[in-house]
N, C-alpha and C positions, 0 to 999 in steps of 0.2 A: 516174437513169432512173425513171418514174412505173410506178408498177403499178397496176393495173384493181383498183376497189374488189370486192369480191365480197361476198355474203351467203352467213356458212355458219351451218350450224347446231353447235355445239360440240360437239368432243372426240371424233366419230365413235364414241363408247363401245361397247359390244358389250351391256349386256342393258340393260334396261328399269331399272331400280330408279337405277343411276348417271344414265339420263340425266335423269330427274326430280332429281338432285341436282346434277347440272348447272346444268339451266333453273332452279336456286334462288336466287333473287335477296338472299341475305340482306347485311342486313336487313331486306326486305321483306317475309317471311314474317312478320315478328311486326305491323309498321307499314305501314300502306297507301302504294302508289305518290303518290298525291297528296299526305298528309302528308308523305312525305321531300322530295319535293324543292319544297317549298315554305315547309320548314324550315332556314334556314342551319344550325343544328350537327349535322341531321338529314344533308344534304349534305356535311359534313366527316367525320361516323363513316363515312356508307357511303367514302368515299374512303378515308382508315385502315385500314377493311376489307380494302380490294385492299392497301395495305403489307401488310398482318401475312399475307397471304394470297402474298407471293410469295417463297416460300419458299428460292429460287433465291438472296439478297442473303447469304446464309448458305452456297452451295454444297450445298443441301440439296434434293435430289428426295423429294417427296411421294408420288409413283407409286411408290416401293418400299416395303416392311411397315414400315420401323420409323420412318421419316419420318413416313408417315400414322399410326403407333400416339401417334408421341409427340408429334406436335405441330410437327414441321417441327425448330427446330434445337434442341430440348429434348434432345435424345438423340446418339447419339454419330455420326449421318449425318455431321454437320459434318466429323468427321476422314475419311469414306471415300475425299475424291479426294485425298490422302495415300496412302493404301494400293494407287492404282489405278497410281499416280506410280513413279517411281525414285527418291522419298525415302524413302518408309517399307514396312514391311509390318505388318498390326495383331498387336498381342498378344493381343487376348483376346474380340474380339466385332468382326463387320462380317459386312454382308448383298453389301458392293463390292467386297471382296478375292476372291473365288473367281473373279470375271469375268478376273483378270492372268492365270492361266493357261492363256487361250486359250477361254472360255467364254462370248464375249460371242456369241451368234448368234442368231436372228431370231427367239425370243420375247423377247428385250433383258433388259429389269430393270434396266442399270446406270444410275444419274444420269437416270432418264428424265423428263424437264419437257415432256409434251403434254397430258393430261387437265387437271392442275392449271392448266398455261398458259391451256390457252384456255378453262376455267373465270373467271380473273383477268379475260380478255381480254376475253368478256361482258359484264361488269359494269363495265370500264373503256367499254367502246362505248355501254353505256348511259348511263354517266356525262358521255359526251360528247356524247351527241346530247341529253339531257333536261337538264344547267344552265347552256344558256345561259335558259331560256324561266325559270327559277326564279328567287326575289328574292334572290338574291348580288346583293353592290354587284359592279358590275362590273371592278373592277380584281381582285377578288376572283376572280369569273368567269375571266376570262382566268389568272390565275395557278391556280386549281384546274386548270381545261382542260388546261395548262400540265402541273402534273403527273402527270395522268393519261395524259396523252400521249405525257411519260417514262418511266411503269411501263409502256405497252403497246409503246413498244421497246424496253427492258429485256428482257423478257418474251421479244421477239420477238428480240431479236440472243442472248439463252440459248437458247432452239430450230434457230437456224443456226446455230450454233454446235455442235450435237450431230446434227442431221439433215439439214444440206444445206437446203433450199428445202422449204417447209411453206407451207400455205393460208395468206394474208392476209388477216383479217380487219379493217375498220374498222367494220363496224354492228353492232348489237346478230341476233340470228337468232332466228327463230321457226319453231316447227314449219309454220307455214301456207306457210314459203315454197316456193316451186318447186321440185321435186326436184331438177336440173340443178344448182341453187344450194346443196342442202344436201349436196352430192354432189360437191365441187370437187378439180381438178387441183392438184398441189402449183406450187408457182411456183418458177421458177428462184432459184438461191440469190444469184444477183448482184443479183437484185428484191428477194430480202428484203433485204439487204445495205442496197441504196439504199433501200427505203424506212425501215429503222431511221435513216439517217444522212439524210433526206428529210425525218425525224418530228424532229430535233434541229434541224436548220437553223428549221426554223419555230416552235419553241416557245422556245428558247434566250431572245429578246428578253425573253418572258413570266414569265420564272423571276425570282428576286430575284439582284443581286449579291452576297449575303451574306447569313446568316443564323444566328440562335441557336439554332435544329434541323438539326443535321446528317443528323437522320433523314428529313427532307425536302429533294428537290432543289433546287438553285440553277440560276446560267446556266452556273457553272464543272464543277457535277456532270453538267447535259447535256452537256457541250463532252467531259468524262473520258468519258464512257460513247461518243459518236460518235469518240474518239480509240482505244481499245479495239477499237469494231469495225470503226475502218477500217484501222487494222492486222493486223486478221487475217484482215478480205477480201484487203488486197495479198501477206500469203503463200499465202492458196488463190491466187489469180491468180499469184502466181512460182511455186510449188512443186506445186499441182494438179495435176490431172488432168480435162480436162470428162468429162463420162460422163451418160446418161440426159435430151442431149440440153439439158444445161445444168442439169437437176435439182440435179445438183451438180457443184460443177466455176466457175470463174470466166475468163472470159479473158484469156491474159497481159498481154495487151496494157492491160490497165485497173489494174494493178498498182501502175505508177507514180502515178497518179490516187488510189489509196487511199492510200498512201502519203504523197503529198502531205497530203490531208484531213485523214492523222493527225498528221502534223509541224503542221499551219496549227493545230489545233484546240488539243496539248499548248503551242506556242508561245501563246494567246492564254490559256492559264491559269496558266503561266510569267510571262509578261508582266505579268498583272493586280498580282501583287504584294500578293495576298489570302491565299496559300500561303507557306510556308518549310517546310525540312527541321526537323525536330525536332531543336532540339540546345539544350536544356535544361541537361544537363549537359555538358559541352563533356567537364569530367576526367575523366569515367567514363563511356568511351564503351560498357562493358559494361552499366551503369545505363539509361543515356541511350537504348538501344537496345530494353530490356525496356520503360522508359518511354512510350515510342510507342507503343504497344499497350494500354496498362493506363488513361493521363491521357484523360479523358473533353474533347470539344475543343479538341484541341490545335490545333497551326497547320500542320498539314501534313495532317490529315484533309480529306477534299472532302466524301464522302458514307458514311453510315455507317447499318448495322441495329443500331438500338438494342435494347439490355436495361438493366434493372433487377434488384432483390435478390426479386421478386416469385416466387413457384412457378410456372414454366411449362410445369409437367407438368401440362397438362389439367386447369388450376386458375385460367384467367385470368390469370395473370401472364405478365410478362415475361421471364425468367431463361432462360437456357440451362444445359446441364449440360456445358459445354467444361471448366470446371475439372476437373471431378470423374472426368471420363471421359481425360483427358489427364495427369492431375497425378500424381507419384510415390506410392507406397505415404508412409503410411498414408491407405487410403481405405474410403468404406463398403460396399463389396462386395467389398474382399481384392483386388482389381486396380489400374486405374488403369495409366497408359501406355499409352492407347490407340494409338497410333501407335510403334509401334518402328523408330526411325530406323536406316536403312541405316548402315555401317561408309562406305562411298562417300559417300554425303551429306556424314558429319562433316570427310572428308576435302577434300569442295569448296571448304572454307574455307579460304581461303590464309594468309601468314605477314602481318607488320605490313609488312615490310619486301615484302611484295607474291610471296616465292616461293612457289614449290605446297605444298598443304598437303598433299598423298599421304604415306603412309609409305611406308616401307620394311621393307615386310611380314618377308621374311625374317630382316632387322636386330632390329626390336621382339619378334620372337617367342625371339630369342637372349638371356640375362642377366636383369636385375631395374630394374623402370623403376618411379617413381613418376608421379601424374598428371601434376603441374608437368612435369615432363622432356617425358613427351609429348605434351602439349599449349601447349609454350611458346611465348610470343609467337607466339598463334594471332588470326587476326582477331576482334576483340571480340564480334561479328556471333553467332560460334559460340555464346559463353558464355549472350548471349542469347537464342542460338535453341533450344538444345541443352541436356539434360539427361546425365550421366552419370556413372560413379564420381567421388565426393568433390566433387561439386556445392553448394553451400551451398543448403540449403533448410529453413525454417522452423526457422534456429538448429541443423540440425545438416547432417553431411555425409550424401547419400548414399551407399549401400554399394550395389554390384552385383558382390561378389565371389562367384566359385562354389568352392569349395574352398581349402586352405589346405596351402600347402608348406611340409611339414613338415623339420625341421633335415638326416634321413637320405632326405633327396631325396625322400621319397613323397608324394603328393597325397595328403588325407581327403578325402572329399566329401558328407559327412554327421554329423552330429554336432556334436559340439565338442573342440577338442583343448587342454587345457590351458585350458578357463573360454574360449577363444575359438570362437565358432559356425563352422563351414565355408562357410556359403551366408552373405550379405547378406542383407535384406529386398529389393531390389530386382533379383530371381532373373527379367529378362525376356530374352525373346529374343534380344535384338541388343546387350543393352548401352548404350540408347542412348535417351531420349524426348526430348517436344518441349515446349521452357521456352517459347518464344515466345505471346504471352497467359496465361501462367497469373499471378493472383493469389495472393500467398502468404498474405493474407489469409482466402483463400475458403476456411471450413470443410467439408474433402470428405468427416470422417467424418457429415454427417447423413442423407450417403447412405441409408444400412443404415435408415433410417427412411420412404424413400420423400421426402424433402426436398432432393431432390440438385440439381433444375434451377431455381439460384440466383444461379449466375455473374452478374454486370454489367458486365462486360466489353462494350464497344459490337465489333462486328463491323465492319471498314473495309472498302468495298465499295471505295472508290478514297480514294487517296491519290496525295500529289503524288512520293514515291519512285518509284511504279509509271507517273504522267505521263511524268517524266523519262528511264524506261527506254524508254517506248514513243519517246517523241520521240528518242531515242537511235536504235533503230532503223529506224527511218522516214528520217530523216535520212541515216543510213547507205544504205540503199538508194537512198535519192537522190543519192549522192555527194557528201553533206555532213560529209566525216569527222569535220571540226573541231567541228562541231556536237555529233555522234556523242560524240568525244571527250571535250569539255568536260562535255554531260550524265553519263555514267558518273562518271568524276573529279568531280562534285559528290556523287554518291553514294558512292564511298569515301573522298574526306575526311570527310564526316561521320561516315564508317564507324569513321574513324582509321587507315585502313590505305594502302602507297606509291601514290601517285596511276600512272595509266601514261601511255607516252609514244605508242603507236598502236593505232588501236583496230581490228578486224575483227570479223563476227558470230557467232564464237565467244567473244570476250571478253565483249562484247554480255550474248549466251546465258550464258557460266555469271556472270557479276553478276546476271541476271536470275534466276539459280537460287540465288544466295547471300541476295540481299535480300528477294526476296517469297518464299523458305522458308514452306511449310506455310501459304501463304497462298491454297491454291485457284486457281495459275496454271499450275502445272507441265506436270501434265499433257496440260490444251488446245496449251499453246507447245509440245512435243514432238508434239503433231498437227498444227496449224497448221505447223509446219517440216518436216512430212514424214518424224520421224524417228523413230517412235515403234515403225516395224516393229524396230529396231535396238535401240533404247536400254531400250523395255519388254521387251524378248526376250528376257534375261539374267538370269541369278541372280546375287543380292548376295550381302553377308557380313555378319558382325555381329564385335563382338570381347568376349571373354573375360577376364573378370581373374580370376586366382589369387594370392590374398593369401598372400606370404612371411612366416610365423611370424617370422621374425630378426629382418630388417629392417626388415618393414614395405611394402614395396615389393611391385611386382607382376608376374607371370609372367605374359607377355601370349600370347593365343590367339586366332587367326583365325578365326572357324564360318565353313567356307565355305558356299555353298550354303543359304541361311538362310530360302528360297521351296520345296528340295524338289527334290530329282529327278526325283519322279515324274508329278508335272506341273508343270513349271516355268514361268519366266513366258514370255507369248505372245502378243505383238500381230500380229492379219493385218492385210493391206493394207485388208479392206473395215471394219476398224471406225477407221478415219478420219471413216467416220460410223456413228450407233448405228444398230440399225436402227429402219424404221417399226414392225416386227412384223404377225404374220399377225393377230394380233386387230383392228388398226386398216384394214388391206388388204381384210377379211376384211369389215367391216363398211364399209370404201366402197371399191367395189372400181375405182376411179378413182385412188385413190392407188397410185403404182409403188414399190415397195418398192427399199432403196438395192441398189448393185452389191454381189456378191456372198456374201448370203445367200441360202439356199435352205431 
C-alpha cells in the first residue's frame, strides 16, 4: 500500500531551544552545505553520523535522562527492556523498571524513539534528496542512497512498533513550509507498516551481497529487518484490535499477507547460503554458545552496532559500558548485575533430553542440594545465558550464598562463623545475572575511575538464529508446520538439546524466549501476541541459597514476590502502545493521542 509523501517539520518539540537543535544539520554547523556534499568523505561522515545517531540498534531510547546523559548505549539503557520483560528485574539502577508496575501513562518516558527519530529522519531526507546531484561515483550514489533508506525504515518500523501509526516523513522540512504541512495527521499504522516494507523491496537490489562491515547494511540485512516487521504487522493484524480508525490496529484480513512477506523474505536469506548457525565448537556447546556473542564476524551475524575498546562516555569513542554494568561483582562501583534474572526465566530452560526445566519448588526447598544436582543436564543455552551460584568466572566460582547453616540447625546471617563468611560477594536480588555477552576479559574494575564504557563487544541487531525463528513462525501461521518444524530443530540441535517431533506457537514462543534471552525481543513479542496484559501482570521469584557448614551443599529458598506487593507488576490493555503524550498532542494538536490514556 503507497502512502502520500508529506512534508513535516520535525519532532513537534514543545519549546524553542530543542527545536533549533533539531533543525541542526550536523555536520553542517561546522562545514558549509556546499562543501559536504560536494565532498565524497564529507558525504560518507555525514551518513555515519545518522548510524551512531540511531541509537535504537542497541535497544536504547535517547528521549529518557540517562540515554541522552550518556551517550545512547554507554550506559546501562541497554539492559532496561530486560527489566520491562518477564526475564529480569534490575538490581541496582534503571530509569525503565518503575513503568512494570503499571506506570506507563500519558506523559510516557519509557523506550520512547520520537524526538531522536525524526531528528535522524531529517538528516537521512536530506541525504537523499541532496547525493544524487554530488560527485559520488555513482554506483556509490546508489548504494549510499541505499543505506540511508535502510536507517530511515529502521528508524520507522522502531516507531510502529511502540506507537501505532506516526507521520511519514520522506523530505527534508523547513520552517517556511505550510502550516497544514508542518501540522500532520498520524498515518495509519498498516501505511507505516507497508511503507517500511515498500522502503526494503526497492533498495534491497542496491545493498551489497556481502560485506566486511557488519556495521553497515547489506541486501540480506534489508531482507532481516522487512522479515521482522512483517512479522509483527501479521500478529497486530491476527491478534489486534482496529481503534482510532485505523491509527492503530491492522486488519485481519492482511495477516496472512505479512506473513507470507516474512516467510518469502527469511527464506531468501536461508537460501543465500551467506549465513550458518555458529557452531565453532560443536563439543562445547556451553562455549559455543557464549562464543556467538563475543567472535566479532562470525557467520551467523547479518547486521550488527559496532564498538570498540575506545571510551564512549562522551569521549568520542566507541565502547559501551554493557560489561561493566552487567558483569558479576567485582566491579568499579560495588555493583554490577544489572539485570537480575527471574527464578522463571532460569527455569524456561529445558533438560538435554528436551523435559521441562521447572522445579519442583516444594521438593528443592526440602534437604541439601548442590549446584550440579540442580542444575543437571540443563540446556547448554542456560550456562551461557545465565549467571549464578558457582558459575565459573574469571578463574574463580561465583558465591551468591546468603547465610550459613550451621551444624545445630540455626542459620547466621552475618558475620562469619568458623573463618567462613555468611553472605557471598554476590548478595543480589534474585540470585541470578546475565552471562550472555559478557567478556571475561573486560576489566570492569576501571569503572571506579570513570573508564567503564570500554566493552567491544559488537551489538547483533540480526542474526540468522532470530531469521529462522521468525521464519518458523510465519510459516506456521501459514500452515506450514513442517517448515515451522524443521526451523526450530535447527535451533536446538545446535543448541545440543532433543530435537521435537510437533511443533505449535507455544513451542515457537518459549524457543524464541530461550534463544534470543536478553536479546531485546521479549518484551515487544509478549505485545505483538497480545499477551502481555497476562504475562507482565505477575510477580516472579528469585531463589536463595544458604550454604551448609558440613557439607557444603545448599539449602535452597524461594523469595517469592521479588517485584513487591505493593505495587506489583501491571500491564493495561492501552500500553500495547506507548503513548504520544500531552507534550507532543499539545504542541500539534492534529496528533490523536493512542486509546486509552487520559
Amino acid at each position: 500500500m503507497k502512502i502520500a509523501i508529506q512534508i513535516l517539520l520535525i519532532a513537534f518539540i514543545v519549546n524553542a531551544s530543542c527545536k533549533k537543535d533539531v533543525l541542526d544539520k550536523a555536520p553542517l554547523n561546522i562545514i558549509s552545505d556546499d562543501v559536504v556534499w560536494t565532498d565524497p568523505s564529507l558525504v560518507d561522515a555525514y551518513l555515519t553520523q545518522c548510524y551512531a545517531e540511531t541509537y535504537v540498534f542497541c535497544n536504547v531510547s535517547t528521549d529518557n535522562s540517562w540515554g541522552n546523559l550518556w551517550k545512547g548505549d554507554a550506559g546501562p539503557a541497554p539492559m532496561w527492556i530486560n527489566e520491562v520483560s518477564d526475564e529480569a528485574r534490575t538490581a541496582w539502577l534503571s530509569d525503565a523498571y518503575p513503568y512494570k508496575s503499571g506506570n506507563l501513562k500519558i506523559n510516557g518516558g519509557l523506550l520512547e524513539w520520537w524526538e531522536s527519530s525524526y531528528k535522524v529522519i531529517r538528516k537521512l531526507n536530506q541525504f537523499i534528496q541532496t547525493v544524487p546531484a554530488s560527485p559520488l561515483e555513482e554506483n556509490m550514489k546508489g548504494k549510499r542512497i541505499a543505506e540511508a533508506k535502510f536507517l530511515r525504515a529502521y528508524n520507522y518500523f522502531e516507531m510502529v512498533k511502540r506507537y501505532g501509526g506516526v507521520p511519514v516523513i520522506t523530505e527534508a522540512q523547513d520552517l517556511s513550509d505550510p502550516k497544514d504541512e508542518l501540522y500532520p495527521k498520524r498515518a495509519k499504522e498498516q501505511a507505516v507498516y507497508d511503507f517500511v516494507l515498500s522502503e526494503i523491496d526497492a533498495i534491497s537490489d542496491n545493498l551489497p551481497e556481502t560485506s566486511n562491515d557488519l556495521g553497515r547494511p547489506t541486501k540480506y540485512a534489508a531482507l532481516a529487518l522487512k522479515c521482522r516487521a512483517a512479522l509483527y504487522a501479521g500478529s497486530i493484524a491476527k491478534l489486534g484490535t482496529i481503534q482510532l480508525d485505523g491509527v492503530v490496529g491492522i486488519e485481519a484480513s492482511a495477516a496472512n499477507g505479512y506473513y507470507q512477506e516474512a516467510y518469502n523474505a527469511a527464506e531468501r536469506i536461508i537460501k543465500s547460503n551467506n549465513y550458518s548457525l555458529y557452531n565453532k565448537y560443536p563439543d562445547d556447546k556451553v562455549a559455543n554458545f557464549r562464543e556467538l556473542f563475543l567472535e566479532k564476524n562470525n557467520p551467523e551475524q547479518i547486521f550488527v552496532k559496532r564498538h570498540d575498546k575506545n571510551n564512549g562516555m562522551g569521549n568520542g569513542g566507541n565502547g559501551w559500558g554493557y560489561d561493566f554494568f552487567q558483569c558479576p561483582l567485582p566491579n568499579g562501583w560495588g555493583s554490577g548485575n544489572q539485570n537480575a534474572v527471574y527464578l522463571e526465566m532460569a527455569e524456561e530452560f529445558e533438560h538435554i533430553d528436551g523435559s521441562s526445566g521447572k522445579l519442583d519448588r516444594t521438593a528443592i526447598q526440602q534437604g541439601l542440594w548442590t549446584t550440579n544436582e540442580l542444575w543437571d543436564n540443563k540446556d547448554p543455552r542456560f550456562f551461557a545465558t545465565i549467571y549464578t551460584q558457582n558459575t565459573p568466572w574469571k578463574g574463580t566460582l561465583l558465591d551468591y550464598h546468603k547465610g550459613i547453616l550451621k551444624p545445630d540447625g540455626t542459620i547466621q546471617t552475618d558475620g562469619s562463623y568458623n573463618g567462613m563468611l555468611a553472605n557471598g560477594i554476590q548478595n543480589k536480588t534474585t540470585g541470578f545475572g546475565v552471562m550472555k555477552y559478557l567478556d571475561e576479559s573486560h576489566g570492569n574494575l576501571i569503572g571506579s575511575n570513570g573508564d567503564w564504557a570500554t566493552s567491544s563487544t559488537d551489538f547483533i541487531v540480526f542474526r540468522l538464529g532470530e531469521v529462522l525463528l521468525n521464519y518458523a513462525e510465519a510459516a506456521f501461521n501459514l500452515g506450514k508446520a513442517n517448515d515451522a518444524l524443521d526451523a526450530v530443530n535447527l535451533i536446538r540441535e545446535r543448541a545440543g538439546i532433543a530435537l521435537l517431533t510437533s511443533i505449535d506457537q507455544d513451542k515457537i514462543s518459549h524457543e524464541r524466549k530461550v534463544e534470543l534471552a536478553f536479546e531485546g525481543h521479549r518484551y515487544w513479542d509478549l505485545r505483538r501476541w497480545r499477551i502481555a496484559t497476562t504475562v507482565l501482570s505477575q510477580n516472579s521469584s528469585g531463589l536463595s541459597y544458604i550454604l551448609d557448614y558440613s557439607s557444603g551443599k545448599y539449602k535452597l529458598v524461594v523469595i517469592n514476590n521479588v517485584d513487591g506487593t505493593v505495587t506489583p507488576p501491571a500491564f493495561y490493555p492501552q500500553n500495547y502502545y506507548l503513548p504520544i503524550t500531552l507534550a507532543r498532542t499539545g504542541n500539534n494538536p492534529n496528533l490523536v493521542e493512542n486509546p486509552g490514556y487520559q
